[in-house]
C-alpha positions in Angstrom: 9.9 -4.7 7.7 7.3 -4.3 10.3 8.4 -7.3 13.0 6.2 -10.2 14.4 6.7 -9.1 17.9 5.6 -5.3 17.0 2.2 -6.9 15.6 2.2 -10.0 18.7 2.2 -6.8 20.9 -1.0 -5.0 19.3 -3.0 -8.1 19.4 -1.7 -8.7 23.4 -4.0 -5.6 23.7 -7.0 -6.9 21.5 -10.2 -8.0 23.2 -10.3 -11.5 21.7 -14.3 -11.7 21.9 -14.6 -9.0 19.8 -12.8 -9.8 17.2 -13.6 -8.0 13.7 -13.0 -8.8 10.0 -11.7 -6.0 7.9 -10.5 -5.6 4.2 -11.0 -3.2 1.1 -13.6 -2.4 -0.7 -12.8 -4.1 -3.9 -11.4 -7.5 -5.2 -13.2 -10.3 -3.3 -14.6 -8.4 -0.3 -17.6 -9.1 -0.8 -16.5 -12.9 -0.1 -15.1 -12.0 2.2 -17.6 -10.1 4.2 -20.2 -13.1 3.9 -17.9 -15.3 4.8 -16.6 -13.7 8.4 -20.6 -13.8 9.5 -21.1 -17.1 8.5 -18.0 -17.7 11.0 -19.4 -15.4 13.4 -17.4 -12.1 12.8 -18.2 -8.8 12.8 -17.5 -6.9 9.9 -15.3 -3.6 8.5 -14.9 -2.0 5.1 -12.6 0.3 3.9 -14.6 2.0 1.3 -14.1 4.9 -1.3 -17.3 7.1 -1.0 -18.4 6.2 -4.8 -18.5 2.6 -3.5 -20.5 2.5 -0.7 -24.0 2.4 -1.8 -23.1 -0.7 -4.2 -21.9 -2.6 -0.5 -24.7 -1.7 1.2 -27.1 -3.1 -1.6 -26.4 -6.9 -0.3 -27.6 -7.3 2.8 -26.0 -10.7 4.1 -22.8 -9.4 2.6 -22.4 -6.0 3.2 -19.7 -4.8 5.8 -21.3 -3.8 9.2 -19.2 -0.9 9.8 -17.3 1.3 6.8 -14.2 3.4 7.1 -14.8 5.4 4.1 -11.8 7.1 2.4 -10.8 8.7 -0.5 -7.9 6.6 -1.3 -7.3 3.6 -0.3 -3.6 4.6 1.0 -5.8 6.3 3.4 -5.4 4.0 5.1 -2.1 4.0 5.8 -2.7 7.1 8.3 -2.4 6.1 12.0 -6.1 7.7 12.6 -7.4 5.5 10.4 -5.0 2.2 11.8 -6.1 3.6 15.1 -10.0 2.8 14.4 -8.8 -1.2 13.2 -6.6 -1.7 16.1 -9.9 0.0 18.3 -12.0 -2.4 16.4 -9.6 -5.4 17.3 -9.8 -5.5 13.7 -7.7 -8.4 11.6 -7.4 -7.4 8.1 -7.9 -9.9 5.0 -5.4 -9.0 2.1 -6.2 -9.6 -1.3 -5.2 -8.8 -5.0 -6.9 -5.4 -4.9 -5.4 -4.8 -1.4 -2.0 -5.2 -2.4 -2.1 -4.0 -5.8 -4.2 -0.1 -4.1 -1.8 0.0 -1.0 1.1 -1.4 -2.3 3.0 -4.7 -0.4 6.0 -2.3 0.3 3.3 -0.3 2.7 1.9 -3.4 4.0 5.3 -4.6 5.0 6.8 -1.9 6.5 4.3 1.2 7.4 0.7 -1.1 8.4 1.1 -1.3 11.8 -2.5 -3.5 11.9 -2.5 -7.4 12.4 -3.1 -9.2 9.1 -4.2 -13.0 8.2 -0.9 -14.1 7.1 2.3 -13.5 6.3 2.7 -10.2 4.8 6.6 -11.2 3.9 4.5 -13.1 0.9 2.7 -9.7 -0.2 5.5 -9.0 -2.4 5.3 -12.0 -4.4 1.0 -11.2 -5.1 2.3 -8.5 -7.8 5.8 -9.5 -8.9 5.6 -12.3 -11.7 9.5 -13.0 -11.8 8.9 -14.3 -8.1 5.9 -15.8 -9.0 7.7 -17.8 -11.6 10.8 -19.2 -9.2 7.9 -19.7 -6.6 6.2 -22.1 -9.4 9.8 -23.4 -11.3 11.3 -24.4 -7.5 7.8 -26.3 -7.2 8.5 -28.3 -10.7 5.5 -27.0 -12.1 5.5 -27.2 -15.6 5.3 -23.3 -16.9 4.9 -21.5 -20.3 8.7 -20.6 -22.1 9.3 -16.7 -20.9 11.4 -14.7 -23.0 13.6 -12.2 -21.7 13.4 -9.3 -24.5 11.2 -8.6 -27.2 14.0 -8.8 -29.4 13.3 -13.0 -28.2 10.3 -13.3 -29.9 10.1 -16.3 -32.4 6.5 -17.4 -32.3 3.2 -16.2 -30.7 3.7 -14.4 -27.2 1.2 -13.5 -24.3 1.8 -10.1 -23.1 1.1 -9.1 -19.2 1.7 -6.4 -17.2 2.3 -7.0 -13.2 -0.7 -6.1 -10.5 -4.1 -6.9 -9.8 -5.6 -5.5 -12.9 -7.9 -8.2 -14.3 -6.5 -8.8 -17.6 -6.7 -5.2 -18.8 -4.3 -4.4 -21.4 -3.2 -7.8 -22.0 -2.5 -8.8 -25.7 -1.0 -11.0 -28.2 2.3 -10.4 -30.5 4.0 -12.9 -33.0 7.1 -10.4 -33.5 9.2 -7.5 -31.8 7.6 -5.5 -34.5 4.1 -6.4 -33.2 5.1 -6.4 -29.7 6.2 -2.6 -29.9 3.2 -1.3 -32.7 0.7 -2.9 -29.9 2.3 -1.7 -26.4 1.9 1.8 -28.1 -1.5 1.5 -29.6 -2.1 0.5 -26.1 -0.6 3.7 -24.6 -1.7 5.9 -26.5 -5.5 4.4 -26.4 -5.1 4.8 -22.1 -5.2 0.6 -21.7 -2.0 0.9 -19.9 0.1 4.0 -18.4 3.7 4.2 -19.7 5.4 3.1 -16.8 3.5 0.0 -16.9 5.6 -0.7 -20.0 8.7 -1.0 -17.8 7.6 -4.3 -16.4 6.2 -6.4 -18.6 6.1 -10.4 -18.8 6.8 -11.7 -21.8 5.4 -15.5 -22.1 5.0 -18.6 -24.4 1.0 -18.3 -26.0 0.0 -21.9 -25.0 -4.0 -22.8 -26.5 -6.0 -24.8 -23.7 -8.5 -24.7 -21.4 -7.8 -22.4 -18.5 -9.0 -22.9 -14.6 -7.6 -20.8 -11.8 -7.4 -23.4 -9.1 -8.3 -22.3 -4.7 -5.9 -23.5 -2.3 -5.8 -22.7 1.1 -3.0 -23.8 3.3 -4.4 -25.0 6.8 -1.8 -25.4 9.9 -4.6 -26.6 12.3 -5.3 -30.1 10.5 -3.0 -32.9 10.3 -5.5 -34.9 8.0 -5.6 -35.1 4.0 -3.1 -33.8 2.1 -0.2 -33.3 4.6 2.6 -30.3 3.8 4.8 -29.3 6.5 2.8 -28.7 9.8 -1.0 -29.0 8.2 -2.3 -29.9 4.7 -3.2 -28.4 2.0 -7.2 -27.8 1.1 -9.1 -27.4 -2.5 -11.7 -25.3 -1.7 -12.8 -24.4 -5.2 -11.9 -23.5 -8.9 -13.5 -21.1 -11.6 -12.9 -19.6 -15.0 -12.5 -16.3 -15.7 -14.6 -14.8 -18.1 -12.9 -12.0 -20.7 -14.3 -10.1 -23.3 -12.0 -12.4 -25.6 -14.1 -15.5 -24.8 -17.5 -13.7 -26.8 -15.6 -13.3 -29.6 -17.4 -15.3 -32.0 -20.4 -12.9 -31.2 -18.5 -10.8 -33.6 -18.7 -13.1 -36.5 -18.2 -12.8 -39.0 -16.8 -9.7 -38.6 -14.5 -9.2 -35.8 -13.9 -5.9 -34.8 -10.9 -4.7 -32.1 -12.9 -4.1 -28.8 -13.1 -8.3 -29.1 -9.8 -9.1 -28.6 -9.7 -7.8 -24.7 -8.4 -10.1 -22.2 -10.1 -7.9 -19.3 -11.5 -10.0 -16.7 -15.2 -9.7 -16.1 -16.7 -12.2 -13.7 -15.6 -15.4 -12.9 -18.0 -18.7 -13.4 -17.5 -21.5 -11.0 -15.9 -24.9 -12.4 -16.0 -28.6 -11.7 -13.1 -30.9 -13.1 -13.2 -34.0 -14.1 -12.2 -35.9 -11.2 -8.9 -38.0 -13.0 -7.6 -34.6 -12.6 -8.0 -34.2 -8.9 -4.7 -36.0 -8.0 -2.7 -33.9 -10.2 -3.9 -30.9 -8.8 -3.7 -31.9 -5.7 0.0 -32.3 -6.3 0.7 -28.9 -7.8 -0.7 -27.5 -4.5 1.7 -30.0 -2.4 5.1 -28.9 -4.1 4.0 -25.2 -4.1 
């Protein structure tokens, strides 16, 4: 594990009006991006070749500089850490982030500052710790099964990692389970080691929204937690191929039933829900 003092003593050596805002190419960077020069930040992208004419075709969003790579492990390489700490660059991590570099890397080889704590990396692609993260909060979460062997009802399938959806599926049996993980092995859904970690939960109907909460330790005000409060910038749905279904109808064929993520559409909750919310946020 990389140590705060090894990272206290790069940024000791940073020119604090120069100040950059890097990430990957992927995920939410374009967010991301637009975001830092609304705040007054320079920009970086680390960018796979393929991808950089896509970035540069928004204009208030696209990154001011690239670092373009073939991989994004790249970037792992201390020429390429070299050209962020030059940059007095601070790098955002996100899903894609973690998921292409890996938090194991992050943690212990990415000797680059990073908005923080990369100690929490590990828990952006590991659903067991997601889950005591959530149960210590006294959230109330979907029944998980420990085997397939378990299965007595209807069971959402996931695999770990930042991959949208893909490959996700539904089984009411260990029979199921097993004729579907192959059928989506074999089809190139999922690779074979994904099959070694695998979540097996409760299939719960409803209405899903991905809630946004930031933790701020500058402001005292509003919902206090610890040394700050916690904020609710914003909420959306995710949209998956699953949801056009009944474009299908009345005959439903297999491509339908794809829990793939494919753009995300932004949501406003009834406000009697607010303090809930709120409160999940709080205890997490």
């Amino acid at each position: 594990m990389i140590k705060k003092e090894e990272i206290l003593k790069i940024i000791k050596r940073y020119d604090r009006s120069k100040v950059k805002i890097a990430t990957i190419c992927s995920h939410s960077a374009l967010q991301i991006f637009y975001g830092a020069k609304q705040e007054g930040f320079e920009t970086i992208g680390i960018c796979k070749r393929e991808r950089k004419k896509a970035y540069e075709a928004f204009p208030i969003g696209k990154p001011d500089k690239f670092i373009i790579v073939d991989d994004f492990k790249e970037i792992l390489r201390e020429e390429n850490m070299e050209v962020l700490r030059k940059e007095n660059a601070i790098v955002i991590p996100h899903g894609s982030f973690v998921e292409y570099v890996g938090p194991e890397n992050l943690e212990n080889k990415f000797f680059v500052p990073m908005f923080g704590n990369r100690k929490t990396l590990g828990w952006e692609r590991n659903r067991k710790k997601q889950r005591q993260w959530l149960e210590k909060s006294n959230l109330i979460l979907p029944k998980e099964f420990k085997s397939p062997s378990e299965i007595n009802g209807k069971v959402f399938v996931k695999f770990s990692g930042a991959r949208g959806g893909r490959g996700f599926f539904i089984a009411n049996s260990k029979e199921g389970f097993e004729k579907k993980l192959e059928e989506k092995v074999n089809n190139g859904m999922i690779k074979k080691e994904d099959s070694n970690n695998i979540t097996l939960q409760e299939f719960i109907s409803g209405v899903r929204y991905y809630i946004h909460y930031f933790y701020s330790s500058f402001y005292k005000n509003g919902a206090q937690v610890g040394e700050g409060r916690v904020e609710l910038l914003s909420m959306d749905k995710r949209i998956e191929l699953i949801d056009e279904i009944y474009r299908g109808l009345p005959e439903i064929s297999e491509e339908f039933f794809d829990y793939t993520v494919t753009g995300n559409q932004p949501i406003i909750i009834r406000e009697s829900l607010i303090p809930d919310l709120i409160q999940f946020g709080v205890n997490v």
